[in-house]
N, C-alpha and C positions, 0 to 999 in steps of 0.2 A: 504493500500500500504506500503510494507517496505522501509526500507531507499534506500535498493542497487535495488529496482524497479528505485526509484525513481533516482538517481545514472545514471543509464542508459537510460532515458527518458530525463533527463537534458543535458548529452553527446550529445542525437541524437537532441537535439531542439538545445542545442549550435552551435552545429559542423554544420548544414543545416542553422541557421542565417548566421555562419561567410563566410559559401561559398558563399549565396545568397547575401551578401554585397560584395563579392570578386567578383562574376560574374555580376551584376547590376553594379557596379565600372567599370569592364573594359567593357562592354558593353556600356556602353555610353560614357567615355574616349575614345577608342580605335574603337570600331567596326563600330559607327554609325556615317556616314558620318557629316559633319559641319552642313547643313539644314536641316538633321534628329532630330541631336543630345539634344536642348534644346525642341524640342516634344517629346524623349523618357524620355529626363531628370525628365519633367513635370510629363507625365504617370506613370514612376516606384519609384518617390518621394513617395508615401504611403509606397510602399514595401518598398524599402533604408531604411523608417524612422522606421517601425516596426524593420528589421532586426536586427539593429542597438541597439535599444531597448531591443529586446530580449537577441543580444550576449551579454551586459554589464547586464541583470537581471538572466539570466543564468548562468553568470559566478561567480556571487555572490554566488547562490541558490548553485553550485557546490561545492564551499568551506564551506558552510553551512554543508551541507549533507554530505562532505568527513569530517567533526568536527564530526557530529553524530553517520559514521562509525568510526571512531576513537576511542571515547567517548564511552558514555556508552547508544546511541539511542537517540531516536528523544530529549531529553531531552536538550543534551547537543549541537544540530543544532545550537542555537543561545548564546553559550556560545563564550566569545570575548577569552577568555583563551583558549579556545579547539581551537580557530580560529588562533590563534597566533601559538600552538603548530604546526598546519598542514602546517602554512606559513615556519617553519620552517625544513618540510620536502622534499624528495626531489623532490616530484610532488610542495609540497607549491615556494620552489625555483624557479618553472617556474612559477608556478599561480600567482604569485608575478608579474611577468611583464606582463601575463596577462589581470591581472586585469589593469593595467596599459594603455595597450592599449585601452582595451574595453573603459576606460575611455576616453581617446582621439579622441576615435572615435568616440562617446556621443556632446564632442567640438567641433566637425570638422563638426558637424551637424548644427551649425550657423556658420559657413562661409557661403559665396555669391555660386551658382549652381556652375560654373567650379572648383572653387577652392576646394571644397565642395568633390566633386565625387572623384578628386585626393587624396585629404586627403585622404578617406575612401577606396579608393584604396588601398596607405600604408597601412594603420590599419589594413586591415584585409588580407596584406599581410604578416606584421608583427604576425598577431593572428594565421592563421595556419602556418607560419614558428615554432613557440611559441608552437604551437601543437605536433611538432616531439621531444619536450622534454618531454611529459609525459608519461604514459602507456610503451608498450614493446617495446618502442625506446631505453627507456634507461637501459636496461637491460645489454649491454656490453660496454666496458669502451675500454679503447684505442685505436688507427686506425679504428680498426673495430665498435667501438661505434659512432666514428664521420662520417664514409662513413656511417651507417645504420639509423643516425639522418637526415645527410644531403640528403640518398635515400628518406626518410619518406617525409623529408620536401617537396621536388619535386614530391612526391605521394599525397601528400594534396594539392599544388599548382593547379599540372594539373586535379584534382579530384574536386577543387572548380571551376576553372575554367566550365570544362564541365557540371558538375552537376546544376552549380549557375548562369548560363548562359541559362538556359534553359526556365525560367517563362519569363526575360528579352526579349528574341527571338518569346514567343507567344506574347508577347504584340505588338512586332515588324510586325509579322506579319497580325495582321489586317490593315496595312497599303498599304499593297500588290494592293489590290485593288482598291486605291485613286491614279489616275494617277498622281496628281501633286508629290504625294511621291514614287511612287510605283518605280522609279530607285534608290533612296539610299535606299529604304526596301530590292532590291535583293542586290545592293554593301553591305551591311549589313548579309544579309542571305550569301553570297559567301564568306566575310571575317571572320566570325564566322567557316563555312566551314571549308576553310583554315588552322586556328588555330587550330579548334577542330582535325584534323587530329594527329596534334602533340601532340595535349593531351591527346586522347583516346592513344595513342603509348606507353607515358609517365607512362600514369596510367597500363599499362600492363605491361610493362618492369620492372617498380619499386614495382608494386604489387609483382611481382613474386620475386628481388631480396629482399624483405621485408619477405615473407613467408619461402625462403630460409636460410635466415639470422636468423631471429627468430627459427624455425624448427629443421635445416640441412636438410633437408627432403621433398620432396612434402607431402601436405599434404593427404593423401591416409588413413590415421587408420581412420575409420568411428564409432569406438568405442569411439574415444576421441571426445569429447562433442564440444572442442576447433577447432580441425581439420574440425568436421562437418560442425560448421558454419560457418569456412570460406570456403568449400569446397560448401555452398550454396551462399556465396556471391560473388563466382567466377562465377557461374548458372547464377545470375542475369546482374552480369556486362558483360559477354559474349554475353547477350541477347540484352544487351543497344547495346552492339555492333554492333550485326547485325540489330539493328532499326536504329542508326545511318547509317550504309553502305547502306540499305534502302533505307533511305532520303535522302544521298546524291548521289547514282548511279540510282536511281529508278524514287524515287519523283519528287526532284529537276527541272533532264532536263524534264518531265514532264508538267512543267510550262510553257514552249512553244506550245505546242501544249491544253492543257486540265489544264488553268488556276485554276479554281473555283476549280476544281476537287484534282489537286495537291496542292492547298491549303489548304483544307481541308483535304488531306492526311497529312499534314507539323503537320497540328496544333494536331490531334491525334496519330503521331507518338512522338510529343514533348511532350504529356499528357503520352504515355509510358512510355518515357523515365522517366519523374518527377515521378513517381508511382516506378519504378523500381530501380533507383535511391532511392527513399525513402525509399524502402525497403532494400538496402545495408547498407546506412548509418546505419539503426534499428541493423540490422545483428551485421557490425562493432561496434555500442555503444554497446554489448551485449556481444559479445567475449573478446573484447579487456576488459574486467574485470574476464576472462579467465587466468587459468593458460596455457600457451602456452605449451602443450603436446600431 
């Protein structure tokens, strides 16, 4: 495996922790009613704590690997000198607070459950805000570099949300059918709902003033390598889309009438989503080390 394999694999396992600790945060903060809330707490504790885990060993492994592209190959990964140089460039500028976070979010792992989920909420709201300074955010400087930071950041937000929200919602949903739980399971399914509306909207809007910004241009040249893949990670998120609109015009009121059934439609439209979802993220770690042409 070369470095810059490796490079783009460490992107897609970072960037899918920090969401899945962004959407497991406000999913049990925010979505899951009071007598829901410390039963999902309990349940998505493994994942939190894995995610958690990964974004702070990944974010290491990252600086490692961006020392070896640097340097002179895998030699120079664990040189503290190559590591210091990179800190002082201007992807190291932002990894520098980074790492910082990732760190706090590591702490915030022994606080007591409520206080816990909040913290890690900040953290990994701070980690993709933290995210719109690297890669081709920062590529233009003035007014226009701070509207196309601040569009990104709001593209990672509603991006983590929806995508990082999604394992938290299967979990949720085996509940459905325990009647003592099964009415904050739908107030739960209906406020996710809700929100996700605005986020699927979010990630479309800012997607498109993000390609635009970067670009000038839709992207249409199917020769440029750059172009294509994002012109395939458009393919998949249009798809999320319509599995979303699915589940919630389709499935959903379904559950009145043909419970078991719309159930189980819920839970393999959410296994979709996660697959296709997974697959953008791959797309984006992949491109985004693209020169934007």
């Amino acid at each position: 495996m070369t470095l810059a394999t490796l490079f783009v694999l460490c992107r897609f396992v970072h960037f899918a922790a920090v969401m899945l600790m962004f959407g497991i945060s406000l999913f049990t903060a925010l979505l899951s009613p009071q007598r829901l809330s410390p039963i999902v707490i309990r349940d998505l504790h493994p994942m939190l704590l894995a995610s958690t885990w990964l974004c702070a060993f990944t974010a290491v492994l990252m600086l490692a690997v961006q020392a070896g592209l640097m340097g002179d190959g895998w030699a120079d990964t664990w040189q503290l000198s190559i590591w210091w140089a990179v800190l002082g460039t201007t992807f190291g500028e932002a990894w520098r607070w980074h790492l910082g976070f990732s760190l706090l979010a590591l702490l915030a792992l022994y606080l007591p459950a409520p206080k816990r989920v909040q913290a890690l909420a900040l953290c990994s709201l701070l980690l993709l805000v933290n995210m719109a300074f690297i890669g081709h955010a920062v590529m233009q400087e003035g007014i226009l570099g701070i509207l196309h930071r601040a569009n990104h950041a709001l593209h990672l937000l509603a991006a983590g949300y929806w995508f990082g929200s999604l394992l938290p919602l299967l979990v949720c949903l085996r509940y459905l059918p325990q009647s003592q739980y099964r009415r904050d399971a739908v107030t739960t399914l209906i406020r996710f709902s809700r929100w996700g509306h605005g986020a699927v909207a979010l990630v479309i809007l800012t997607g498109i003033a993000n390609s635009l910004i970067i670009l000038g241009h839709w992207p249409l040249d199917i020769d440029s390598d750059y172009q294509r893949l994002l012109l395939f990670k458009i393919a998949l998120v249009a798809l999320m889309v319509v599995v979303a609109l699915v589940n919630r015009y389709a499935i959903v009121p379904a559950m009145r009438t043909t419970p078991t059934l719309a159930q189980r439609g819920l839970t393999i439209a959410c296994w979709l989503e996660v697959a296709l979802g997974s697959a953008a993220l791959l797309l984006v770690s992949l491109f985004a080390t693209y020169a934007p042409v």
